[in-house]
N, C-alpha and C positions, 0 to 999 in steps of 0.2 A: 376105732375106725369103722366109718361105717362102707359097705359093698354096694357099689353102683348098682342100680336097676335097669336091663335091658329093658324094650318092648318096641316089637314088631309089629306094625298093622300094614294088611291089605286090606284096599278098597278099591272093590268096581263098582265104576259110574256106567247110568244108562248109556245109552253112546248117546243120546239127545243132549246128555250132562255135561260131558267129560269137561268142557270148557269151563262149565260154572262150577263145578268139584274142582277142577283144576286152581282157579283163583281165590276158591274159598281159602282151600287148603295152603295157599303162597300167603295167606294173611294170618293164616294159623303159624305157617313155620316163622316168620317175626314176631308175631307177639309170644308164641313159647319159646323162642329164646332167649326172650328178655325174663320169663323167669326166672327166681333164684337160684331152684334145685335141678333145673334142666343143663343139663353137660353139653348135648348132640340132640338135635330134633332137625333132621334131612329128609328131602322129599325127592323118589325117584320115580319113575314114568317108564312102563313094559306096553308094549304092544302085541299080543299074538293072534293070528286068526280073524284080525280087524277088532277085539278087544281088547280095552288099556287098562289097567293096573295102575294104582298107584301106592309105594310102597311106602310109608315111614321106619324109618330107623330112629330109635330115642335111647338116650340116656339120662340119668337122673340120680343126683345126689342120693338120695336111698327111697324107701315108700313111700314116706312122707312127702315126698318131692313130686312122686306119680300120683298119689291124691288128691294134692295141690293143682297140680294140672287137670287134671279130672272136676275139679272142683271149680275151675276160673273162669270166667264170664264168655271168655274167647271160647273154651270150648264149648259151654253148654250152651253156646247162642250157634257153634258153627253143626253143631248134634241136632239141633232143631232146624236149623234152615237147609242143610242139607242129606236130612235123614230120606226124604222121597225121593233124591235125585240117585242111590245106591243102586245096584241091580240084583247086591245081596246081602246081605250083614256085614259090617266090616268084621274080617278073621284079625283076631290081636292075640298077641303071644305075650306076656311076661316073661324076662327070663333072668338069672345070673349068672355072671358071669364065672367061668372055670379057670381060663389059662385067655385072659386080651391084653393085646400089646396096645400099650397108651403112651401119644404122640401128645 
């Protein structure tokens, strides 16, 4: 059996962005769920201090599944068109899971 693969990204958009990050990434969360090995890829939206945030949460059948994403056309074309629109690297975490409840 293989162990799900978490991964968490933050991404801040310029505030000039936010709309066009905004919609890139609403076209990324459809087409990575149509992937195979993707379980959960959800898109959520923070605001503090007049800066947004926007956060993915993914799961993924096992590595193989997260390289495969990493690897698909959607991402590497949404990495190149909206790589100048950031205001700083996206922070991404890989993780696994210890003790999650699955619904």
């Amino acid at each position: 059996m293989t162990t799900p693969i978490y991964v968490q990204a933050i991404i801040v958009p310029k505030p000039e962005h936010v709309q066009d990050v905004e919609r890139e990434m609403l076209g990324m969360v459809a087409a990575s769920r149509r992937e195979e090995g993707c379980l959960v890829y959800d898109l959520l939206k923070d605001e503090q201090d007049g800066q947004v945030r926007f956060h993915v949460q993914e799961r993924y059948r096992d590595m193989d599944a997260v390289q495969a994403h990493r690897d698909s056309s959607h991402y590497r074309e949404y990495r190149a068109k909206a790589g100048g629109w950031f205001a700083s690297a996206p922070q991404v975490t890989v993780l696994q899971g210890v003790d999650v409840a699955q619904k």
